[in-house]
VEXDREN-2710 file (C-alpha; in Angstrom, 1 decimal):
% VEXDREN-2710
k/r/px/py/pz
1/UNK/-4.6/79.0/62.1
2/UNK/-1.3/80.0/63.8
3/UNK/1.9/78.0/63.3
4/UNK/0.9/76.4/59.8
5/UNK/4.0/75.2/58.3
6/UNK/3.3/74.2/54.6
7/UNK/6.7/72.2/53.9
8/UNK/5.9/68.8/52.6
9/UNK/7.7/67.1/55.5
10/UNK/4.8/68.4/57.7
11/UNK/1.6/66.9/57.0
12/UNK/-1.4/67.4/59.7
13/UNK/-2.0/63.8/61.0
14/UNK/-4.2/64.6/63.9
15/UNK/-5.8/66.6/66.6
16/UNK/-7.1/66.9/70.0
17/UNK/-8.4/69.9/72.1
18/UNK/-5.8/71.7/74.2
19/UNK/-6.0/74.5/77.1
20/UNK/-3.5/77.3/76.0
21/UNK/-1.8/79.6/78.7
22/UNK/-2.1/83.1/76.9
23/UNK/-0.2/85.9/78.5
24/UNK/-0.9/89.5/77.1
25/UNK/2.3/91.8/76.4
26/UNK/0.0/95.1/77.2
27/UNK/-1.8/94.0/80.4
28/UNK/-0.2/90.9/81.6
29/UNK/-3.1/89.2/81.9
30/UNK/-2.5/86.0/81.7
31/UNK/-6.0/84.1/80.1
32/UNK/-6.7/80.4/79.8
33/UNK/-8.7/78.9/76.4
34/UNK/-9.6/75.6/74.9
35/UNK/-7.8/75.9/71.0
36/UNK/-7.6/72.8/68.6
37/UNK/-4.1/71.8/68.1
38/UNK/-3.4/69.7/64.8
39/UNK/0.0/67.7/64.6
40/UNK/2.4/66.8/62.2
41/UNK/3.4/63.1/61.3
42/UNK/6.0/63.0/63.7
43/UNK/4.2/64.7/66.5
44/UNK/5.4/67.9/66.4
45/UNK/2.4/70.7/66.4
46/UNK/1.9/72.0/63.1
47/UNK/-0.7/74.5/63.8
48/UNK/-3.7/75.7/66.4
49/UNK/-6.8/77.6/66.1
50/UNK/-6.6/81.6/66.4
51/UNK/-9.7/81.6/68.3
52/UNK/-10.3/79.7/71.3
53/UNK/-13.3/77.0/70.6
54/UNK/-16.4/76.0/72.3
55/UNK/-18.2/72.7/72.6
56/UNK/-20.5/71.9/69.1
57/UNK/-22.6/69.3/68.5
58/UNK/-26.0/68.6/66.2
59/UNK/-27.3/66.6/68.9
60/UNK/-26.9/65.9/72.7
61/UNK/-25.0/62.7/72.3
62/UNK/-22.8/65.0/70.0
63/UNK/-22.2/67.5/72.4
64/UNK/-21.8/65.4/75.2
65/UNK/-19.3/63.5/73.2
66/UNK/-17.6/66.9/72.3
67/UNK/-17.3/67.9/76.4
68/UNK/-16.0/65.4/77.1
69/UNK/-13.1/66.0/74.6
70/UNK/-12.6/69.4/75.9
71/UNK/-12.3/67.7/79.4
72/UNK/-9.5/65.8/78.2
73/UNK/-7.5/68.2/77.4
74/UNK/-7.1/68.7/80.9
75/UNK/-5.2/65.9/81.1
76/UNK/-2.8/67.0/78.8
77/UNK/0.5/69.2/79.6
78/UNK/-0.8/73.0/79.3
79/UNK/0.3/74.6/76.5
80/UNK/1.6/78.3/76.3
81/UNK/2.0/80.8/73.4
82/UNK/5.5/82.1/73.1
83/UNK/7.6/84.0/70.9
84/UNK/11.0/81.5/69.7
85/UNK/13.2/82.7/67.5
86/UNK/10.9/85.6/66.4
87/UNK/7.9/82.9/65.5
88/UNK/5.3/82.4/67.7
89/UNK/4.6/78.6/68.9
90/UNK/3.4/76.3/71.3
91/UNK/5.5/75.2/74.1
92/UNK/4.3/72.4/76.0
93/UNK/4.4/73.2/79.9
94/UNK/7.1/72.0/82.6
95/UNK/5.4/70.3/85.3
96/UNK/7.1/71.0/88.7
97/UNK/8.9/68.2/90.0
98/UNK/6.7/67.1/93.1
99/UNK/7.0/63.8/95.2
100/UNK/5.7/60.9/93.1
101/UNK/4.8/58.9/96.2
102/UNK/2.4/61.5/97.7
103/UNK/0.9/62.3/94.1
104/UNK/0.6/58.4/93.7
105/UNK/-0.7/57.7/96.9
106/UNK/-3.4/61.2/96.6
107/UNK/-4.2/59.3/93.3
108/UNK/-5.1/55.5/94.7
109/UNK/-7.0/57.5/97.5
110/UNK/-8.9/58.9/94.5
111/UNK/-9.6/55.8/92.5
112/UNK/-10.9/53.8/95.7
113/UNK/-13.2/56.6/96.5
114/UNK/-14.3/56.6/92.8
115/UNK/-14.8/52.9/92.8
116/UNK/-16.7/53.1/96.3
117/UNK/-19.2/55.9/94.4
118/UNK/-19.9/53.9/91.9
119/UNK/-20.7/50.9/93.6
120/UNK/-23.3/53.4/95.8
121/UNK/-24.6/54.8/92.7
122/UNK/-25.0/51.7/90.7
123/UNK/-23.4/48.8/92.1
124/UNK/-26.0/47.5/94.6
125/UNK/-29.2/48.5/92.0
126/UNK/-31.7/46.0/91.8
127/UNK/-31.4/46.1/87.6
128/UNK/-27.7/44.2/88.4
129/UNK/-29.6/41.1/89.8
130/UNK/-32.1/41.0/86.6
131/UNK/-29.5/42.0/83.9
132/UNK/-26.5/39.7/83.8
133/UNK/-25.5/41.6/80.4
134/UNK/-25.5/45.0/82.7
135/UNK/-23.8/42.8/85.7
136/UNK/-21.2/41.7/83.6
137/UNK/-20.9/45.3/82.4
138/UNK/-20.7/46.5/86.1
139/UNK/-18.4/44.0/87.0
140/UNK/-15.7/45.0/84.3
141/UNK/-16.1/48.8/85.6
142/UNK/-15.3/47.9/88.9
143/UNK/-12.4/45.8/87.9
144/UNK/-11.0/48.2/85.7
145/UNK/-10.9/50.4/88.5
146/UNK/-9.2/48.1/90.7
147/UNK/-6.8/48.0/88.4
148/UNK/-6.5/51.8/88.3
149/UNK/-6.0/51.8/91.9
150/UNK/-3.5/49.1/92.1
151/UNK/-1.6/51.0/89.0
152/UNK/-1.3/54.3/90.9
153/UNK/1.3/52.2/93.5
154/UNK/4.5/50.7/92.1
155/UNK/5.6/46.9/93.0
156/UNK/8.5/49.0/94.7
157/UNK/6.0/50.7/97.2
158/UNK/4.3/48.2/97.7
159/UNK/6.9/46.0/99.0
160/UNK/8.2/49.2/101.3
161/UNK/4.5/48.8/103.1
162/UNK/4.2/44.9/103.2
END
């Protein structure tokens, strides 16, 4: 592990799969890995792997449950390795500051396509009409991502349009 800090005030409460920004001083390749990053009480990281990790599992549920926690790491600030104060640590990312109307409206665009895939994929399947467990299932997906949609466009935008 890198970064351990063994005070008592720093107690590893969690983790979560992170992609760290690695730049090498020789080469300047800059390399980008999937580490485990475990945190402190209040938040701060308290340590990461040395080694960049893969996905694991002892079954295929397992693994698939374990991709799909490396995916989410992608949703999460990049991190980058960098030298402070003589230590080495990891330093959350600065996103650049980019028009939160376009990346709003780019993201509703998204989420109706998404919602208009699913319904081609599974929305008009026969099962739906014989399942009302699986329609009620179906029906909470596709509100949920109504609601997705809706979220991505402030009250304040909305009344610009209408």
């Amino acid at each position: 592990m890198i970064g351990a800090r063994h005070d008592k005030d720093s107690r590893m409460t969690n983790w979560n799969y992170r992609v760290i920004r690695k730049t090498c001083v020789k080469t300047g390749l800059t390399t980008y890995q999937v580490h485990e990053v475990y945190y402190t009480e209040n938040g701060g990281v308290d340590c990461w792997t040395q080694q960049p990790v893969e996905p694991l599992g002892t079954s295929e549920a397992q693994l698939r449950n374990d991709v799909h926690a490396f995916l989410a790491a992608f949703r999460r600030p990049m991190m980058e390795e960098r030298m402070v104060l003589g230590q080495l640590q990891l330093v959350e990312e600065k996103l650049a500051r980019v028009r939160q109307d376009d990346m709003r409206g780019e993201y509703k665009d998204r989420a109706s396509r998404a919602s208009g895939y699913l319904f081609q994929m599974l929305g008009n399947h026969l099962l739906l009409k014989q399942d009302a467990t699986l329609a009620a299932a179906y029906d909470r997906v596709d509100r949920a991502l109504t609601e997705l949609c809706d979220a991505a466009v402030p009250a304040v935008l909305k009344q610009n349009v209408g």
